[in-house]
N, C-alpha and C positions, 0 to 999 in steps of 0.2 A: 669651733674656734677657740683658740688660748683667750682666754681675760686681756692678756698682759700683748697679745697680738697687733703691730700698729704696721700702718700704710702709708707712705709715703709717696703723694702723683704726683709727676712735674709737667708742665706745660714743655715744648721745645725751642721751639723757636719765639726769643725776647727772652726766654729765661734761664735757658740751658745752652744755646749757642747763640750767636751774634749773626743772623742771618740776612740782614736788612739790604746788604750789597745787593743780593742776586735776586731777593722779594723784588725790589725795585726794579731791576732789571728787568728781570722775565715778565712784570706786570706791563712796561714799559710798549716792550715784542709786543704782549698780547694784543695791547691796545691799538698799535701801530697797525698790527694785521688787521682790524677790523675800520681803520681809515676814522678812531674819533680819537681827539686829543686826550693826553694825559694826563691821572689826575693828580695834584698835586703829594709831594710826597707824606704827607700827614697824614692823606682819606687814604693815599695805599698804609701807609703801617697802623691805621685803623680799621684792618678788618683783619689783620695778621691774626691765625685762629682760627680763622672762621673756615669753615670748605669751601673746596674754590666755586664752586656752581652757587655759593651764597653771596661770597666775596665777591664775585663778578655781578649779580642780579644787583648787590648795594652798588658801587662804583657804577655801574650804567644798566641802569632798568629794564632800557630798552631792547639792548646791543643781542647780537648773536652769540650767547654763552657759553655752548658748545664750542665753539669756534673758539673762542678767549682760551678758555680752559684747558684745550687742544696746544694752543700755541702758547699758554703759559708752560705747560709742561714741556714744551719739547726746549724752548726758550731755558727754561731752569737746568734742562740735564744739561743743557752743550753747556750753560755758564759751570755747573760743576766739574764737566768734566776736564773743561782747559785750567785749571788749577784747583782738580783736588775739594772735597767735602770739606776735609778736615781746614783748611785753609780759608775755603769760602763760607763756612759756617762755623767760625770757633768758638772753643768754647770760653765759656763767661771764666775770668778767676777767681779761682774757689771752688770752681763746678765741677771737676774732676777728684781734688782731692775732700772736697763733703760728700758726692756721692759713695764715696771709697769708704770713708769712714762712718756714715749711716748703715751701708749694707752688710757691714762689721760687725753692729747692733745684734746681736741673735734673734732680740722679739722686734728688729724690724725690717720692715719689707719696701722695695722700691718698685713703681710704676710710670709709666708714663702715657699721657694720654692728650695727643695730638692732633691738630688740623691736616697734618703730611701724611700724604700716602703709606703703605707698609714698604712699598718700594724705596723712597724717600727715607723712612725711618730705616730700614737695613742699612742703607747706603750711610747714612750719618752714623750709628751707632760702629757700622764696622771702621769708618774712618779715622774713630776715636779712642778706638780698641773699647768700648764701654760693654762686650758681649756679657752677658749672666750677671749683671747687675739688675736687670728690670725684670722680675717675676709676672708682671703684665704687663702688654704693650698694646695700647687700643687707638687705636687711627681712622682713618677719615673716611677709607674705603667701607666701613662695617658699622657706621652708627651717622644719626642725624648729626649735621653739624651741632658746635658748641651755639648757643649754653643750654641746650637738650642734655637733663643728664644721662644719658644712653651711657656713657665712655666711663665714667665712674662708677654705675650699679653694674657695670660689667667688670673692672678692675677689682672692686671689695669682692664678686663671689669668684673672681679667680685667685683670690689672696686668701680666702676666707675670714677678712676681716667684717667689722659691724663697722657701723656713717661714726661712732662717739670712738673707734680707732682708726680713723681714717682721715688724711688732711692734704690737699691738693692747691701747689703751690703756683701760682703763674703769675703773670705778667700784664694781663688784660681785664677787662670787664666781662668778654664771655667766660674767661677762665674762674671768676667769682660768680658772677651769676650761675653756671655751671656748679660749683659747689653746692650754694645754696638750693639750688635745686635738686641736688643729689642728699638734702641731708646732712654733708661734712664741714666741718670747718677748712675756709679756704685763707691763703694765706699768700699776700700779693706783694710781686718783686719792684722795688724800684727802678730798677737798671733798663726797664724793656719797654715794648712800643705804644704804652698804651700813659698817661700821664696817670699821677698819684690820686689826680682827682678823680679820676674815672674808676677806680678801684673800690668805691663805698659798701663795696657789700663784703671786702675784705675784714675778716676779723684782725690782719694786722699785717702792716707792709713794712719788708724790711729792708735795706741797704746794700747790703753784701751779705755772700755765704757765709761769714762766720757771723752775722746776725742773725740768718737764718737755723742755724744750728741751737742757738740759747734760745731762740723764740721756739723752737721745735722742743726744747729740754723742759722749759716752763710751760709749755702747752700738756708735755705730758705728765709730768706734777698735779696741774689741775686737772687733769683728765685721766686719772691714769687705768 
């Protein structure tokens, strides 16, 4: 690994696109197909992250999971496909042109590491043209849900970065808990579904992408 080597992981969904319409939605379907009420829309964008066989076990304990998670997913494609990824999940402002000019960086690297399927991740990344920006991509299908760090010790040895060049950006508390448990400094977005407060184990939460960008500049200063 270069010294001077850094990583940069985004969380997706609350950080990088606005997906909350159709989360909503298809948790909605699910629950409807299993005949128990719905829960309200805070405990659904309070597991946003999580894999869905987790995410459904939290929102109802009891319920038939398989079955949710069946009918969340079929629920989600139809809602994408009558208008479009890019439309139903857009992106945050800023989030296209910071990515662009991070991956610019020579010594740096972009990742991303997701609750969404690889199918899910395809399907969004081609809708936003964002191909060959993410040197890793680690998803839900291939690692314990968040905040297991599976997703991050998998993203640093396909980067060949080290945890003191590596910092993963999201929106949530499994997306910091997940840091912390990988070793890197994790670093939490305001804009997404998870409140400020529930971010404490973030070393710093920032506003927007061009805040995000000077906290990324100073982080590598001190850390370089």
């Amino acid at each position: 690994m270069s010294a001077e080597l850094r990583l940069v992981i985004f969380d997706v969904d609350g950080t990088l696109v606005d997906s909350q319409g159709d989360i909503i939605a298809a948790m909605t379907l699910a629950f409807e197909a299993v005949g128990l009420p719905v829960p309200e829309r805070n405990a659904i964008l309070g597991i946003v992250g999580l894999s869905l066989d987790v995410a459904m076990a939290r929102l109802a304990p009891d319920a038939d999971h398989l079955r949710m998670v069946a009918a969340y997913k079929d629920a989600y494609i139809a809602l994408r496909a009558q208008t479009g990824a890019a439309q139903s999940s857009p992106l945050y402002p800023g989030a296209r042109e910071t990515l662009a000019r991070l991956h610019a960086q020579p010594d740096t690297l972009l990742g991303v590491a997701t609750g969404k399927s690889k199918r899910g991740l395809d399907k969004l990344i081609e809708a936003h043209d964002l191909e060959g920006l993410f040197v890793t991509q680690q998803v839900a299908d291939f690692h314990p849900s968040k905040p297991h760090p599976s997703m991050i010790l998998q993203a640093m040895t396909d980067a060949g970065t080290e945890p003191a060049g590596t910092v993963m950006i999201g929106d949530t508390s499994f997306d910091m808990e997940m840091a912390a448990a990988a070793g890197v400094h994790g670093f939490g977005v305001s804009w997404g579904y998870h409140p400020i407060s529930a971010l404490r184990a973030a070393r710093k939460v920032v506003t927007d992408f061009d805040d995000l960008e000077a906290a990324l500049d100073d982080h590598w200063r001190a850390f370089p």
